[in-house]
DOROKOL-898542 format. One line per field, with one value per residue (C-alpha): x, y, z. Coordinates in pm, whole numbers, plus 32768, in hexadecimal, padded with zeros to 4 digits. Example, Ala and Ser with C-alpha at 12.3 -4.5 7.8 and 13.67 -1.06 7.14 Angstrom:
px	84CE  8557 $
py	7E3E  7F96 $
pz	830C  82CA $
//
This chain:
px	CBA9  CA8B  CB5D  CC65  CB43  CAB5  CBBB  CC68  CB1A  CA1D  CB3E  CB96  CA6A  CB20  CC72  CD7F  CE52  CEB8  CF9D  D0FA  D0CB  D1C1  D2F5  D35C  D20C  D1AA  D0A2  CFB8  CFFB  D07D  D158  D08D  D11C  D1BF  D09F  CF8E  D064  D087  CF15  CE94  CF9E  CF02  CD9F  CE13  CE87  CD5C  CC50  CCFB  CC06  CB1F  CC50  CCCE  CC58  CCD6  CD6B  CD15  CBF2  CB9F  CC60  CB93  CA43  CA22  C97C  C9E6  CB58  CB34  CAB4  CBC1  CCC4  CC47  CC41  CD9F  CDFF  CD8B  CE1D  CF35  CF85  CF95  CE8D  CF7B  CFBE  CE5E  CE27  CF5C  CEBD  CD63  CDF5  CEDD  CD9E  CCB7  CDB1  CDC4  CC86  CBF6  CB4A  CB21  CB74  CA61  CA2A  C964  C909  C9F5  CA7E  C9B3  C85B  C70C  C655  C741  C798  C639  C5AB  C712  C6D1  C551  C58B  C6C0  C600  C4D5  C5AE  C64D  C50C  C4CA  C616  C57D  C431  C489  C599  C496  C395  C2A2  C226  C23B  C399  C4A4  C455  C4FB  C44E  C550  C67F  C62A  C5DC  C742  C7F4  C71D  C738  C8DE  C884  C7F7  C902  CA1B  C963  C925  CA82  CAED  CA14  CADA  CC2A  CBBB  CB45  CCDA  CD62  CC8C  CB30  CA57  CB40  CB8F  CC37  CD2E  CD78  CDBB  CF5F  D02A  CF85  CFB8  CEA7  CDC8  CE3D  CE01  CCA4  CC36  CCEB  CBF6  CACD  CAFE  CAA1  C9CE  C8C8  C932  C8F9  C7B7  C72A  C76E  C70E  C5BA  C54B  C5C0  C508  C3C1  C405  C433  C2C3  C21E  C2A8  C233  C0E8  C100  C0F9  BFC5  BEC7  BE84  BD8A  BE17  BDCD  BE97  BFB0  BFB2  BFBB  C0C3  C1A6  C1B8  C1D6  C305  C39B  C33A  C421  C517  C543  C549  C666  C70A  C6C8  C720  C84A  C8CA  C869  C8EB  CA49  CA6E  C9D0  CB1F  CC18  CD13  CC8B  CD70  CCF0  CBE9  CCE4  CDFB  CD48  CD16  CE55  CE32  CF83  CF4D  CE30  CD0E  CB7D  CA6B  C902  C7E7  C837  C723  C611  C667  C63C  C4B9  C447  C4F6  C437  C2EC  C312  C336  C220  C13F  C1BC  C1B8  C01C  BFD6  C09B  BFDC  BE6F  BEB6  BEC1  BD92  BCCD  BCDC  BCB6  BB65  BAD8  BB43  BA50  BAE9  BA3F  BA4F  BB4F  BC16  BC06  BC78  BD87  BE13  BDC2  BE3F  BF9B  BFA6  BF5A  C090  C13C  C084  C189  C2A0  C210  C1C7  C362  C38E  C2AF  C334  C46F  C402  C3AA  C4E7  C5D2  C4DF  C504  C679  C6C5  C830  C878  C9AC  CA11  C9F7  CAB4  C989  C86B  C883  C87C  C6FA  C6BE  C7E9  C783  C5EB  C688  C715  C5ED  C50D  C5EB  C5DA  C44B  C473  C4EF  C42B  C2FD  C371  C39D  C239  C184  C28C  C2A9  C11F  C150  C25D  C188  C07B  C13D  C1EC  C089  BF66  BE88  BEC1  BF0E  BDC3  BE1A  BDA0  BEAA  BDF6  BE04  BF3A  BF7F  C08E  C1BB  C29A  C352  C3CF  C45F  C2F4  C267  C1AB  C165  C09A  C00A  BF28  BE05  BE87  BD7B  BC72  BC6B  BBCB  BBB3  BC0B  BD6F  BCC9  BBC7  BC1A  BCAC  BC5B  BD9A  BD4C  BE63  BE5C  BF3C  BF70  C048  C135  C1AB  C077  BF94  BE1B  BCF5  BC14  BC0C  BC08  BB8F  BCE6  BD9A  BD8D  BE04  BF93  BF02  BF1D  C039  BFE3  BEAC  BE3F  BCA4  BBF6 $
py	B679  B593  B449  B533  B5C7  B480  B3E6  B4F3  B5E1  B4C3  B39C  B4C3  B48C  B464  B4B7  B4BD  B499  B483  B521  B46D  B356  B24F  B2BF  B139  B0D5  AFF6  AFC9  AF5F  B096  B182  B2DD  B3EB  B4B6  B5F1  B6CA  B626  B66A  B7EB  B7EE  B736  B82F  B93B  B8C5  B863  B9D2  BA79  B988  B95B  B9DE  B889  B7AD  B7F1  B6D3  B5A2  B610  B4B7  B4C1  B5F8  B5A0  B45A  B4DD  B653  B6A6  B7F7  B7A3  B695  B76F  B89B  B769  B6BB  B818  B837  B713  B72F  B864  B7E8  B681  B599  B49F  B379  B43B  B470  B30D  B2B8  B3CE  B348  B1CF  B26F  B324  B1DB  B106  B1F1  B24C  B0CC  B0DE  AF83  AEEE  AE9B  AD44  AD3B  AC3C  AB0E  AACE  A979  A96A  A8BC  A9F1  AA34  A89A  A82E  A8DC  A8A3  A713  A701  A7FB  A748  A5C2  A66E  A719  A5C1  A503  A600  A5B0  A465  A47B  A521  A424  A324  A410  A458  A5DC  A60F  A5F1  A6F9  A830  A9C3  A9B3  A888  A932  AA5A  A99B  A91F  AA41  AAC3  A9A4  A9CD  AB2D  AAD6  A9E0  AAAD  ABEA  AADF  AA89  AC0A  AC58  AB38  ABF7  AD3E  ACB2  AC26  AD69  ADF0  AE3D  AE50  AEC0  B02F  B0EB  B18D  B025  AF8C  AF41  AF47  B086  B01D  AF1C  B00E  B083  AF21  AEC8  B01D  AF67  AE2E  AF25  B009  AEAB  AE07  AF57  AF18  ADBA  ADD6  AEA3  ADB6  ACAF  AD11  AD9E  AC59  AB71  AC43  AC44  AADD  AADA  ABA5  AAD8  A9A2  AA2E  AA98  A943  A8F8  AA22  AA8C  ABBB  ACDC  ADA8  ACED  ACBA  ADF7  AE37  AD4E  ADC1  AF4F  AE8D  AE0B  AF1F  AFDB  AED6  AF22  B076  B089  AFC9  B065  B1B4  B169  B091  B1E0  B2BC  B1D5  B1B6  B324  B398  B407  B4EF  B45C  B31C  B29C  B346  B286  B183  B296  B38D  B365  B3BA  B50E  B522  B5AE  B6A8  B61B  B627  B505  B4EE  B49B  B322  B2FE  B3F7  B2F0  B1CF  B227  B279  B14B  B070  B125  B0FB  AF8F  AF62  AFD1  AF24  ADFE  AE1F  AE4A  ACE6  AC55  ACD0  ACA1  AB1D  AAFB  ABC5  AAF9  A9D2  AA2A  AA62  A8CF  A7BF  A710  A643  A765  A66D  A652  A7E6  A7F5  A704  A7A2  A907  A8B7  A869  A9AA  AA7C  A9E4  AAF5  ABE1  AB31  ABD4  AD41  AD0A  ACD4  AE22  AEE1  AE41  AEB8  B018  B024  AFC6  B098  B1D4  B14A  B136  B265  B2DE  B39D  B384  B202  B199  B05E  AFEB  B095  B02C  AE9A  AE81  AED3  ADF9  ACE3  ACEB  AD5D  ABDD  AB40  ABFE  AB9D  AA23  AA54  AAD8  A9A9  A8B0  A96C  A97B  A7EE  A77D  A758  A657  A5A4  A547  A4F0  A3EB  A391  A360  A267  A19F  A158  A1A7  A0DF  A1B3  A343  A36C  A2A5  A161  A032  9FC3  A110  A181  A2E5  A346  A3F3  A493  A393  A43D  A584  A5F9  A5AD  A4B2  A395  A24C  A133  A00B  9F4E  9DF5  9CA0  9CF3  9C45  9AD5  9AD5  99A0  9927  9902  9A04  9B5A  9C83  9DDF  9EA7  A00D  A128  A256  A372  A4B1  A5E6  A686  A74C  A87E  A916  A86C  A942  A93A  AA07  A96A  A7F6  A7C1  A875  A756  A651  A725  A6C4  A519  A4EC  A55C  A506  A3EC  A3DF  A289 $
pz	8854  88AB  88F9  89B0  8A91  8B0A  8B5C  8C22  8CAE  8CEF  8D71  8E92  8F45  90C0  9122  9055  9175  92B8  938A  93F2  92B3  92BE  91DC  91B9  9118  9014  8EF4  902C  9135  902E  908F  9062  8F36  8F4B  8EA7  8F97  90E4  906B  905E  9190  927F  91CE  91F0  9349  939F  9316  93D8  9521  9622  956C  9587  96B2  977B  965F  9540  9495  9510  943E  932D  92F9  9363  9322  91D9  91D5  91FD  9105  901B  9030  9026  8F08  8E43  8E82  8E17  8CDE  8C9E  8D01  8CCB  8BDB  8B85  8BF7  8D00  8D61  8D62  8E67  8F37  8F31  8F74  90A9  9133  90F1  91A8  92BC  930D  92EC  91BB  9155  900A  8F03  8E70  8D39  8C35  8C1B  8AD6  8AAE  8B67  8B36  8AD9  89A6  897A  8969  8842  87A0  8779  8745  8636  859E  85C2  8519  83FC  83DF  83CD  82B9  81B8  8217  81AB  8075  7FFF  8004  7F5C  8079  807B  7EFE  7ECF  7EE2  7E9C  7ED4  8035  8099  802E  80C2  821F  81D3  821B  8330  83F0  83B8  8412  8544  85AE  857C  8667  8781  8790  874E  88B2  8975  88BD  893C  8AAC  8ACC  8A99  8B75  8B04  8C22  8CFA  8D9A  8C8A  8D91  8E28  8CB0  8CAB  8BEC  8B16  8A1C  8A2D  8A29  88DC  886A  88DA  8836  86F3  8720  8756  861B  856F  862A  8603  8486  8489  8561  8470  833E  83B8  8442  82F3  822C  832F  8305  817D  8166  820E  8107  7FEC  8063  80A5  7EFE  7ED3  7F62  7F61  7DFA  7E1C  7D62  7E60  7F52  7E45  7E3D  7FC4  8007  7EDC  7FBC  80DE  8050  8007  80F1  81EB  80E1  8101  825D  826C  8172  8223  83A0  8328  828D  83A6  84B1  83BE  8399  8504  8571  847C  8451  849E  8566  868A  86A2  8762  87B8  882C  8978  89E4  895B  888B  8761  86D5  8614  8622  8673  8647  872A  8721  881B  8742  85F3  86B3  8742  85D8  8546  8650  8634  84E3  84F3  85DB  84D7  83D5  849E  8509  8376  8328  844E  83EE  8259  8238  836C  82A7  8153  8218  8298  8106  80CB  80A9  81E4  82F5  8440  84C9  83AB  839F  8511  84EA  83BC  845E  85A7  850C  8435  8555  8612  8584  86A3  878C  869C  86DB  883E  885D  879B  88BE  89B2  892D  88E5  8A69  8ADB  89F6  8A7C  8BFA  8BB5  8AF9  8AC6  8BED  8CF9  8CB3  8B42  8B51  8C29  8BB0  8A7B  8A9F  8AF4  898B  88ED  89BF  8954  87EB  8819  8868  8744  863C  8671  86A9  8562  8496  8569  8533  837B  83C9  847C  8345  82BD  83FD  83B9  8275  8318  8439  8349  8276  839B  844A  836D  8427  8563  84DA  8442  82DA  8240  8224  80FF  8020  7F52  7EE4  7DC4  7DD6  7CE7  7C42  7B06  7AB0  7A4B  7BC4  7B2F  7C1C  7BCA  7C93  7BF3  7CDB  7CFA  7CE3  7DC6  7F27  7EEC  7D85  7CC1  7C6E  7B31  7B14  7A09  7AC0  7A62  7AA8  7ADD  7AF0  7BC1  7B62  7C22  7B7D  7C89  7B80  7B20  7BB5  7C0A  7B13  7C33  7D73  7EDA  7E6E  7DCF  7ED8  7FC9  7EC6  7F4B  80B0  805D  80DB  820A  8246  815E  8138  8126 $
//
């Protein structure tokens, strides 16, 4: 079995012990276990002419009597009791402890708060009608901004029972069965999460660019996100038969059979990456047909293309999971990509949230973010999305003089009959024109 095999073959990579162990140890300076002693005397016997001078310093430096012990052990221990081995041979021969991740740093907390005060200025903005009122793309930021608070605090869970840490130094055990628990989710939740931010994206970019041919694009694109997470939520769910292994089986104590979690993962990611470039280059490219001012364009485009910071994360991320590959040490290999997984979700919903934070910068100080204090734009006001606003008497005119009153109406509520000239009427809000 997969989980059985790196745990036990690849966590053996020194000693597993060392001769005269302290039989009064504790979780710190463990007693070898029976099985490991058998095999390092007969490892011992059979390579004494190269151990004659130090025996520890064979046991704890000799790659061929590592090997031959580490074979043995697995045949003949347990996987808990490959673990004490490793930890009695680590202790012994110096091997220091690993410190990984803490569970709250800046890397992780940063993007956590900018991403929750710009989702916030969001429910904000659209209570008081700014960005074209709510709309599927809110709710769906909704959950994926839950989503991604709920996997930053499941990373801190996993990192205090041990995440980060040397599997074999991990006590009690047991912990180790429970930050494989908070894993299994977090991969599920990960997944989720970064297909309803990017969705959220795509359906407030329907309610801007009207092409068909866009429309048409974006609607895939959609589900497109959709299926994948539909499909690696499965294969991540089922990767281990039954699936409880997925958190149990390390200790290699009942039979079962697990995928390539590490395969599923790079084609889930590559995936993603390419998804990601197509959302990036869609909106820029619609932007450049409008009749916009080139610093109105590069504003507007420079925003957009904010999302490039989104699938730099995901690289970046790709990089590290292949740098850290499952191997001898799990427990720490794997937090490089958990950690950056951290940081890309809450890039995700602050990138969904920059256009909205415009639109609210934009309103607060017109006369400084690129808008006019002396222009109003509708919202929807009505269930129809119909908004109205009426010119008031113009500046100087007479107390007495007749006022022409003339009303300006937008509809929020259909689709413009005209190609990219109405397109940027959805783009008011956030960048009103004078």
């Amino acid at each position: 079995m997969l989980l059985h095999r790196v745990a036990v073959l690849g966590i053996l990579g020194l000693a597993v012990g060392v001769v005269g162990a302290d039989s009064n140890s504790d979780s710190t300076h463990p007693a070898l276990p029976q099985c490991a002693a058998v095999c390092q005397k007969q490892v011992l016997a059979q390579h004494s002419a190269a151990c004659a001078s130090s025996q520890k310093s064979c046991l704890c430096s000799n790659d061929a009597v590592q090997t031959a012990i580490t074979n043995c052990v697995t045949a003949g221990c347990t996987g808990r009791e490959a673990l004490v081995a490793k930890r009695a041979s680590s202790r012994a021969c110096n091997v220091p402890y690993h410190k990984g991740h803490p569970e709250v740093e800046a890397a992780t907390l940063v993007p956590l708060i900018l991403a929750t005060l710009l989702f916030s200025n969001r429910m904000v903005a659209k209570s008081i009608g700014l960005g074209g009122g709510w709309g599927p793309d809110d709710y769906t930021i909704i959950v994926a901004e839950i989503l991604a608070i709920v996997l930053f605090a499941l990373n801190a869970s996993m990192i205090h029972f041990g995440f980060g840490s040397n599997m074999w130094d991990i006590v009690p055990m047991d912990n180790i069965t429970a930050l494989y628990k908070r894993f299994y989710g977090f991969v599920l939740l990960y997944k989720a999460q970064i297909s309803l931010a990017k969705i959220s994206v795509c359906l407030f970019l329907l309610r801007i660019f009207q092409s068909r041919f866009f429309r048409v694009t974006t609607f895939i694109i959609i589900g497109l996100n959709a299926a994948i997470a539909v499909t690696w939520i499965l294969t991540d769910s089922l990767r281990c038969m039954p699936p409880r292994l997925a958190w149990t089986g390390w200790a290699g104590e009942e039979p079962g059979k697990c995928i390539d979690f590490m395969t599923a993962t790079f084609v889930n990611a590559f995936v993603n990456i390419g998804v990601d470039t197509v959302m990036v280059l869609m909106p820029i490219y619609e932007i450049l047909k409008l009749n916009l001012s080139a610093r109105k364009k590069a504003g507007v485009g420079v925003m957009f293309a904010m999302g490039l910071v989104l699938t730099l994360v995901a690289i970046l991320r790709v990089v590290v999971f292949w740098f850290n590959r499952w191997g001898s040490n799990p427990t720490v290999e794997l937090q490089p990509i958990v950690h950056w997984s951290v940081i890309e979700v809450q890039i995700a919903v602050l990138c969904a949230c920059l256009p909205t934070t415009r639109a609210m910068l934009v309103h607060l100080f017109p006369g400084i973010i690129g808008g006019s204090a002396g222009t109003s734009y509708p919202q929807p006001t009505t269930p129809s999305g119909r908004g109205a606003f009426a010119n008031s008497r113009p500046t100087g005119a007479p107390k007495s003089g007749i006022v022409k009153t003339v009303a300006h109406s937008v509809d929020y509520g259909t689709r413009p009959q005209h190609g990219d000239t109405d397109s940027f009427v959805r783009l008011v809000d956030m960048d009103p024109i004078k």
